[in-house]
N, C-alpha and C positions, 0 to 999 in steps of 0.2 A: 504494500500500500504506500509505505514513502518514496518507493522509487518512483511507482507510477504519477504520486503528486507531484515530486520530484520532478519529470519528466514535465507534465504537464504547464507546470512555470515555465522552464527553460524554453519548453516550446511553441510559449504563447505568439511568438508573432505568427507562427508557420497557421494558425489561427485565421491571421490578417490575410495569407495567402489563399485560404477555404474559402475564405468569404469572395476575393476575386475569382477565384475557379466558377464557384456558382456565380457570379456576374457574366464572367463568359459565356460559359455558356447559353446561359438566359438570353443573353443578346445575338448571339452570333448560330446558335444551334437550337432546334426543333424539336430536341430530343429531352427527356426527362435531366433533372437534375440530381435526383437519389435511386440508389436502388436501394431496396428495404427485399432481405431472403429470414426466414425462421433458421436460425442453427442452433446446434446443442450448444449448451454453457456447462457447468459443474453439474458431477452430478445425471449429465443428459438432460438438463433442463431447457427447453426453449427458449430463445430470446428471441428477436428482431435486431440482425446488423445492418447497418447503415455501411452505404458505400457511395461517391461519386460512381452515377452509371456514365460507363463506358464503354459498352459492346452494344449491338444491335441487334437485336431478335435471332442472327445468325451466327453470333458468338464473335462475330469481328468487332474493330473496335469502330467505333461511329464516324470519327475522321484523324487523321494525321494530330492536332489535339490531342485528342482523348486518348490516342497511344500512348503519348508523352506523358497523358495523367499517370497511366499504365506503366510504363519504363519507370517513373520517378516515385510509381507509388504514392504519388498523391491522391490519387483517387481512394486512398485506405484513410485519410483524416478525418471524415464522420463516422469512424471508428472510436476516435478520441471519445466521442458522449457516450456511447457505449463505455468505455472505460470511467467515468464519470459516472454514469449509473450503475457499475459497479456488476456491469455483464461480462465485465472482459477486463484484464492489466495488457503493464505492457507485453512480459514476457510469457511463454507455454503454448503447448501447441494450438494453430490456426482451428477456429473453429466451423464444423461442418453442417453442412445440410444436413436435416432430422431424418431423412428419408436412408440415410444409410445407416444410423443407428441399429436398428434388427440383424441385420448383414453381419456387423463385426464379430469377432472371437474376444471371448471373455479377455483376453491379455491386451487386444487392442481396445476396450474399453474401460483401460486401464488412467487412457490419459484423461478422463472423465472427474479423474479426482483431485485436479485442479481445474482453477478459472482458465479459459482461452485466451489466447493472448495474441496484440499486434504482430509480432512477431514470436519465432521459436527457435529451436535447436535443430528444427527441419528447415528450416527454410536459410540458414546460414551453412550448409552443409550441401550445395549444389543443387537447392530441391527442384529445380526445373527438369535436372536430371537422374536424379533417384525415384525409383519404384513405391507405389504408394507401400507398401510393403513396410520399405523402409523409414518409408514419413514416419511411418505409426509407429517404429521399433525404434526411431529416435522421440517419438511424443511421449514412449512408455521410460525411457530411460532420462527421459528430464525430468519424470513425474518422482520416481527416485533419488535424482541426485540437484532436486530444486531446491537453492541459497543463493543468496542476497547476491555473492559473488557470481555465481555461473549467473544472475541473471544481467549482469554490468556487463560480463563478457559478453556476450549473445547480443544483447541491445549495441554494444560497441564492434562487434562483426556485422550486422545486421547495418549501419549505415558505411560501413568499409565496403560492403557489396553494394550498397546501394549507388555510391559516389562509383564503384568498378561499371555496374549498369549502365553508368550516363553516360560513359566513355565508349559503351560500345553502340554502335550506329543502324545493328541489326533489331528489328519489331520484337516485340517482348511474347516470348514463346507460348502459346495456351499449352496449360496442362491438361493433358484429357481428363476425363471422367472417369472417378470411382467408382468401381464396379457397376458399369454400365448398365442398364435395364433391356 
C-alpha cells in the first residue's frame, strides 16, 4: 500500500498527460474513450478495469495514435483509479478476464491470492514472448516470494522495458488468447 501511494504522488503529472490522451482523442477520433472489461481481483473477485481503448472491434489498434498509447502503455493509466479503489496495486500478476477462471488448474489459481497489479514478474520477463504457461508459473512464484523489495525491482524493470519499447520502431505485438474458445 505505501508503494503504490508512493507511486501514485511521484506520478501525478503523468495524470496531466491522461487527461490530454482523453482530449485527443475526443477531438480528433470517433472512437470511445474507455474500455471498461470485468477481471478477476483477489480472491477471483470481479472488478471492472479501466483502460484507454485502443483496438477496434478487430483487435487492431484504431490508428497510428493509439498504437503509440499501446507501445508506451499509456493506454494502462485509468488503471491508476483502479488502484485507488483498491482493485489493483502497483505490482503482481496482470489481471484476467472472468471467463477463464473455471479453465485454470488449482496451482494456476494460485496467483489469486494476491491483489492484481499494473504490472508483474511476467510481464518484465519477455512476456510478449513466453507461453501463457509460463505467465502463470511466474504469477504463482511472485505470489510466494512477494516483498516490498522484489516489488521496487519489478516496478524499476518494468519502466527499463518500457523506455527499451520506445526505442524500438516495430507495432507492439498482440498476444493471442488464453485458451481460446
Amino acid at each position: 500500500m505505501l508503494l503504490t501511494t508512493l507511486f501514485l504522488l511521484i506520478t501525478l503529472p503523468f495524470w496531466l498527460v491522461g487527461m490530454s490522451v482523453i482530449s485527443v482523442i475526443q477531438l480528433f477520433f470517433s472512437a470511445p474513450v474507455l474500455f471498461c472489461q470485468r477481471r478477476l481481483g483477489r480472491y477471483g473477485k470481479p472488478f471492472l478495469i479501466y483502460k484507454f481503448a485502443t483496438l477496434d472491434d478487430t483487435g487492431e489498434p484504431i490508428s497510428a495514435w493509439h498504437n503509440w498509447l499501446r507501445k508506451t502503455h499509456l493506454d494502462e493509466l485509468p488503471q491508476w483509479i483502479n488502484m485507488m479503489k483498491g482493485d489493483m496495486v502497483l505490482v503482481g500478476p496482470r489481471p484476467l478476464p472472468e471467463r477463464y477462471f473455471e479453465r485454470m488448474s488449482a496451482r494456476v489459481k494460485q496467483r489469486f491470492e494476491v491483489k492484481p497489479g499494473l504490472t508483474g514478474l511476467a510481464q518484465v520477463h519477455e512476456h510478449d514472448e513466453i507461453t501463457w504457461e509460463e505467465r502463470f508459473a511466474y504469477d504463482v512464484l511472485y505470489v510466494y516470494r512477494k516483498k516490498l523489495m522484489v516489488d521496487v525491482i519489478i516496478a524499476g524493470k518494468t519502466v527499463v522495458r518500457i523506455v527499451k519499447e520506445l526505442g524500438n520502431n516495430e507495432p507492439k505485438k498482440q498476444i493471442t488468447e488464453y485458451m481460446r474458445e
